[in-house]
N, C-alpha and C positions, 0 to 999 in steps of 0.2 A: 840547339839554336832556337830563339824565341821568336816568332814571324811576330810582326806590329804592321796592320793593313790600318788606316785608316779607310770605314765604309765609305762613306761619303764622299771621301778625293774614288776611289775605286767606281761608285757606281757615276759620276758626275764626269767621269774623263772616258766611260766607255757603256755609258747607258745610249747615246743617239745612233753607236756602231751597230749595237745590240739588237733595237729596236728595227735601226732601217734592215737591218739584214732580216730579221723577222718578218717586217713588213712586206720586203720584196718576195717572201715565198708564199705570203698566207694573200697580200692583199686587202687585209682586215686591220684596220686601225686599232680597235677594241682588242680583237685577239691579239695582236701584236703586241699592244702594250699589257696585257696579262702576260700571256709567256714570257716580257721582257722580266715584268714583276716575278714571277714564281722563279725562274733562272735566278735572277739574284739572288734571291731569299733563299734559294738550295745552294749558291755559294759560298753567301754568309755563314749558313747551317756548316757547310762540309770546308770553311775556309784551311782548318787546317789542315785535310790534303791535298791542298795546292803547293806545289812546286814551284817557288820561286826564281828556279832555274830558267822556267819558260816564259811565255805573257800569259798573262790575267785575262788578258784580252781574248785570248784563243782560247782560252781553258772556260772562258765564260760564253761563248759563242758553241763551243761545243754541249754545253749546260744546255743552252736556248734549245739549240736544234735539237738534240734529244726529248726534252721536256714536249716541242712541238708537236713530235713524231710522236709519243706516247699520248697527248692531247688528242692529237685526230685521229691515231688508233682508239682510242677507248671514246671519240665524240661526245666528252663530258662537256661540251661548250655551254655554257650556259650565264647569263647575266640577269640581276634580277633588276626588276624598277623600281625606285623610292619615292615614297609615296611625299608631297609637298610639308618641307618644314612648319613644325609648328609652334609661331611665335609664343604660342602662351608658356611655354616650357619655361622660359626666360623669367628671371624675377624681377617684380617693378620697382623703380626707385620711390622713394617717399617723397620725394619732389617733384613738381607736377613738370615744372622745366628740363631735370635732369630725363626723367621719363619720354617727356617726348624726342628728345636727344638719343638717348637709348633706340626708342621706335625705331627712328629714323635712320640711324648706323644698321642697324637691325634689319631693315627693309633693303637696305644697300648691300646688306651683306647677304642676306638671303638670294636678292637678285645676281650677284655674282657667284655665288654656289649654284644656283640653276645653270648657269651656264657648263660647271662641269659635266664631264662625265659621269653618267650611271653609277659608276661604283667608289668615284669619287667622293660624290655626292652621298654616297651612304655610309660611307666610312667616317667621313668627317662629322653626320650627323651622329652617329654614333659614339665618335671619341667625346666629342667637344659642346653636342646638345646636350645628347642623353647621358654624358659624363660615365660611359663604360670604360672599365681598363682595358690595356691593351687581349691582357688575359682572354677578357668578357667576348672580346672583339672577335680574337681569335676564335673562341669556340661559338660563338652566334652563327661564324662567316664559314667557318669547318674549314680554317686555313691556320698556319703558322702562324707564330708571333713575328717573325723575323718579314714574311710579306706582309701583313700587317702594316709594321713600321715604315716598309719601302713605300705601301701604297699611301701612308698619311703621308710623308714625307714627301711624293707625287703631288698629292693633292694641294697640299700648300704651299710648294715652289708654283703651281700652277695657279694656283687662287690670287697668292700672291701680284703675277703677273697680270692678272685679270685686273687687280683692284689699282695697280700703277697705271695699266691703260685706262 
């Protein structure tokens, strides 16, 4: 029998479950949303031995808590700071109009990436300034490809949101 998950309906119908339950034992917003991310990303990894006999939902909540529990035994918590984007990375238009138009999306976008989080923020600069593969990402960040993709994927449902507000 061939399992067919879509990631995306899966982590988007049982990511806020995931989370708050996280959040209600650690009390850590940051850490709760890593463990949310790493849990997924060893689901993704190990999807297919999941039983679809049970919920998803259980089977990923028991992912979380385990991964927690090995988190605060081993107190590997750690986050690092990034350091402020840098517009010149950017290439200029050869139009002095187009150019300042650029700046200025530029400056707007920049100012709503500051607003993420930490690792938000560095991940994004990463993919999308410094144009590293996911590959690149992975091994810079000494994580998974598959977190990786959840945490860009985080960050631009959320940047997103930022830039509609």
């Amino acid at each position: 029998m061939t399992k067919k998950f879509s990631f995306d309906n899966l982590m988007n119908e049982n990511w806020d479950y995931v989370y708050g339950y996280i959040l209600k034992q650690t009390n850590n917003t940051y850490l709760s949303e890593e463990i949310t991310i790493q849990a997924f990303s060893k689901a993704f990894e190990k999807i297919d031995l999941f039983d679809d006999n049970y919920s998803f939902k259980t089977w990923i909540v028991s992912i979380a808590k385990n991964h927690l529990r090995d988190t605060i035994r081993k107190k590997k918590i750690s986050f690092k700071n990034l350091d402020q984007i840098d517009s010149n990375i950017y290439k200029s238009h050869d139009d002095p109009e187009k150019n300042l138009i650029a700046k200025e999306r530029l400056s707007e976008l920049n100012n709503k990436i500051e607003e993420l989080k930490p690792m938000y923020r560095e991940i994004l600069k990463l993919k999308y300034i410094e144009d590293y593969s996911l590959n690149e990402i992975s091994k810079k960040l000494n994580q998974p490809i598959n977190t990786i993709k959840i945490k860009i994927f985080r960050a631009k449902k959320i940047l997103n949101k930022l830039i509609e507000d």
